[in-house]
C-alpha positions as CSV (number, residue, x, y, z in Angstrom):
1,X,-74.0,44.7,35.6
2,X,-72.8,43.6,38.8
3,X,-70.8,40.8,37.5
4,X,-69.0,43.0,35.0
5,X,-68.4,45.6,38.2
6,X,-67.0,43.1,40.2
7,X,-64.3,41.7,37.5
8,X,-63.3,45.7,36.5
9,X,-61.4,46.0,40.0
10,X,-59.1,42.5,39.0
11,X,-58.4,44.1,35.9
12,X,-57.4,47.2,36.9
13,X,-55.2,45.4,39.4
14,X,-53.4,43.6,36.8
15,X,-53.3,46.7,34.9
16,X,-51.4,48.0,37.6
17,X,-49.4,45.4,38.3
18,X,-48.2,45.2,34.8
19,X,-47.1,48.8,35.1
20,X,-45.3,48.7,38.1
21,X,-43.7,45.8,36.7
22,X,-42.8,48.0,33.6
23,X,-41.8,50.8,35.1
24,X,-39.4,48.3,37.7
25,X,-37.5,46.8,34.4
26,X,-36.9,50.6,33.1
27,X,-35.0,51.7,35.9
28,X,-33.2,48.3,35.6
29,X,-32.4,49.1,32.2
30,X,-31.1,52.6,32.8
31,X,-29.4,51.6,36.1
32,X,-27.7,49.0,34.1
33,X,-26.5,51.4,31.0
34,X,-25.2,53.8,33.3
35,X,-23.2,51.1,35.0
36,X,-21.9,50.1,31.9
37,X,-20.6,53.5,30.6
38,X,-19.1,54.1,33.3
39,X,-17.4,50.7,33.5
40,X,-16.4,51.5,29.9
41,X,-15.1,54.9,30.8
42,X,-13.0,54.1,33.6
43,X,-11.4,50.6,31.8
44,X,-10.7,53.2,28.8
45,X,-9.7,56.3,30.8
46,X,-7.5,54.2,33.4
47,X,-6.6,50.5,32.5
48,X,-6.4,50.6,28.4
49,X,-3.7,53.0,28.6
50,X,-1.6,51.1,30.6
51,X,-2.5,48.1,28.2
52,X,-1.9,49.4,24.8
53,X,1.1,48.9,22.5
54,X,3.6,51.4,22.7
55,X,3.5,53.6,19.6
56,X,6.7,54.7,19.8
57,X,8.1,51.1,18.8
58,X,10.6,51.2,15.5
59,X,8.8,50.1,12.4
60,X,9.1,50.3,8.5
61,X,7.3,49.5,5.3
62,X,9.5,50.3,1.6
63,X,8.3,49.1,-1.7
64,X,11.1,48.5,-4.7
65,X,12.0,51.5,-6.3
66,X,10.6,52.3,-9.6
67,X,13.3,52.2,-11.6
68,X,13.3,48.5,-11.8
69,X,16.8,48.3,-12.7
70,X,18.7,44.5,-12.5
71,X,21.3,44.5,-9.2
72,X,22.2,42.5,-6.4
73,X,21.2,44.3,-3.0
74,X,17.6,46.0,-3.9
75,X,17.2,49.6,-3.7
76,X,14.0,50.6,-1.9
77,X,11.8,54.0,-1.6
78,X,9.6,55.3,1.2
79,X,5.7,55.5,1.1
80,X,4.7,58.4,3.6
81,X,4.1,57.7,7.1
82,X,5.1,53.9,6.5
83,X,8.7,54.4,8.5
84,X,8.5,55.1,12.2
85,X,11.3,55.7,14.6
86,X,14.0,53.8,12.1
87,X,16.3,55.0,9.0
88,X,16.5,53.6,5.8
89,X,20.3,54.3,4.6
90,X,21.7,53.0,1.2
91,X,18.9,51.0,0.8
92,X,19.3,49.4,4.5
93,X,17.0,49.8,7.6
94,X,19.2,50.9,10.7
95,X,18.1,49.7,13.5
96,X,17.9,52.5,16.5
97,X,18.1,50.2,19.6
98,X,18.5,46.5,21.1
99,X,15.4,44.2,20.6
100,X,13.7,41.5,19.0
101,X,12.1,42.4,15.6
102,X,10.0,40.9,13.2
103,X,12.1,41.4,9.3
104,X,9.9,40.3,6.1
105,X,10.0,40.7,2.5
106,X,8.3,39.3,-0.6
107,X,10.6,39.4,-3.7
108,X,8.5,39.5,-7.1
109,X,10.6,39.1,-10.3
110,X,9.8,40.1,-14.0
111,X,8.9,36.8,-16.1
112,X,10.4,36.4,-19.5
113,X,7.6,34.8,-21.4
114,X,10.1,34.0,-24.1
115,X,12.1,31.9,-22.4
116,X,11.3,28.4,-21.2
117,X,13.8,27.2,-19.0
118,X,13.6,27.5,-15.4
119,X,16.3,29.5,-13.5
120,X,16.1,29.5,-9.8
121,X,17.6,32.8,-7.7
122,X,17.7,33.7,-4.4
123,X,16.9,36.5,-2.5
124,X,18.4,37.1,1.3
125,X,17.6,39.3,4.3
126,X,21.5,40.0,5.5
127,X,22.8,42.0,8.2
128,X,26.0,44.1,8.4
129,X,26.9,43.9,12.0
130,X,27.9,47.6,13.6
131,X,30.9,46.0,14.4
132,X,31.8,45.3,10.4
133,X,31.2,41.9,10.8
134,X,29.1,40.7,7.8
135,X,31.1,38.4,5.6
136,X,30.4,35.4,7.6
137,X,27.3,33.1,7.1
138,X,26.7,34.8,10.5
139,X,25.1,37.7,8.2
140,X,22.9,35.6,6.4
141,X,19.3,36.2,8.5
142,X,16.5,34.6,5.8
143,X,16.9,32.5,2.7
144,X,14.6,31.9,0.1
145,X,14.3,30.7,-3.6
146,X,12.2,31.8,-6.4
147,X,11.7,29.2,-9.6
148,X,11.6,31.6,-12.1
149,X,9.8,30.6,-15.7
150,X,10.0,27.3,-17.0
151,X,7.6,25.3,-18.6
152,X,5.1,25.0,-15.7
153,X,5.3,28.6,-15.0
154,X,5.8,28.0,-11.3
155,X,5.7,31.0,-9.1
156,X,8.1,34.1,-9.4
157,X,7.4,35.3,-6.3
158,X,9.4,34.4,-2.7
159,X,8.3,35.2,0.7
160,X,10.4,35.3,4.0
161,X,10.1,36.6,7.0
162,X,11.4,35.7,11.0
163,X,12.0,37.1,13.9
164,X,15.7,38.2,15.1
165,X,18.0,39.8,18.4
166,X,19.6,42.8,16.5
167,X,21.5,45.8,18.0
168,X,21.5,49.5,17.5
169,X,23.4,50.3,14.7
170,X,23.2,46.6,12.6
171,X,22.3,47.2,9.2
172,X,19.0,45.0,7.3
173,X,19.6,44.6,3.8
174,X,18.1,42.8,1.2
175,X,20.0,41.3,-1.6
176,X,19.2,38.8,-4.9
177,X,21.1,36.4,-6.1
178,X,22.3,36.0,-9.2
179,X,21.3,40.1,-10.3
180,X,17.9,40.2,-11.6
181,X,15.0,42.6,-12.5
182,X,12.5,43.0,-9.8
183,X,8.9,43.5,-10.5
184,X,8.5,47.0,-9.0
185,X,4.5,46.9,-8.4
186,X,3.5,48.2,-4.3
187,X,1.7,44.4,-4.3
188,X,4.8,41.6,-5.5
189,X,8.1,43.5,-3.5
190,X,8.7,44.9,-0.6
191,X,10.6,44.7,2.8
192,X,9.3,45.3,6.4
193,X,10.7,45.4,9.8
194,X,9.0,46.1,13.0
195,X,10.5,45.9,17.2
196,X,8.8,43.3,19.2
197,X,10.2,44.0,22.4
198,X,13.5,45.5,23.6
199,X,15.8,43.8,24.7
């Protein structure tokens, strides 16, 4: 009985030990959450705002119309709360003020199955200059090609896209050449343009 006695006090010190030590590592833990959360509050509440892109920057999404009629320049419609801070006109973007923008599209055309020849179009991202200059290869932006039918089938589908100085007032247009019907689906044709920076 003494023996056991005498080994009850080491334990209890250990015991104790361990639970100071517990209890140590807890108020680490919640002295280190708090110091993150407030790290995290301050960096969102004062840095991240001053950070962060600017919202108000021009940008636009348009998908082909539905019509799907066959004509040179494309005609375009709006999806809601795809066109920020820039007009679409006649089937062009405007663009509001001086910068460097990103222009895209992907041109998609309708397949005839029946014919088995290829025939190879064009499709162009032109500008018309607010000054009326836009008869020049100066107004040519992007060109691509789309292999349309043939034996192999190759794609019908083009995409181009670069980024370009442009002024307030210049006019983005996209146009295919020779005339040809456009595959109208959201997925295969449509035209974007979004401000980098100002210039």
């Amino acid at each position: 009985m003494t023996v056991l006695n005498g080994k009850e006090p080491a334990q209890q010190g250990v015991s104790s030990s361990q639970g100071r030590l517990v209890h140590c590592l807890l108020l680490w833990v919640v002295l280190l959450s708090t110091l993150q959360i407030l790290t995290l509050a301050v960096f969102f509440a004062v840095v991240y705002p001053q950070i962060s892109v600017k919202s108000d920057l021009p940008s636009g999404f348009v998908i082909a119309e539905r019509e799907g009629k066959i004509k040179e320049k494309i005609s375009w419609e709006q999806k809601p709360g795809m066109v920020s801070n820039i007009k679409l006109i006649n089937d062009s973007f405007q663009i509001p003020k001086d910068g460097l923008y990103y222009l895209y599209t992907k041109i998609s055309l309708v397949t005839n199955a029946s014919v088995n020849q290829n025939h190879t179009s064009n499709h162009f991202i032109k500008v018309k200059r607010k000054d009326g200059s836009d008869e020049s290869d100066q107004s040519f932006l992007l060109v691509g090609d789309i292999i349309n039918g043939g034996p192999h089938k190759a794609s019908t589908s083009g995409y181009i896209g670069g980024q370009f100085v442009l002024n307030a007032g210049d006019l983005i247009y996209v146009n295919c050449h020779p005339p040809t019907k456009i595959n109208p689906n959201d997925y295969e044709t449509y035209f974007g343009i979004y401000m980098l920076q100002e210039v």
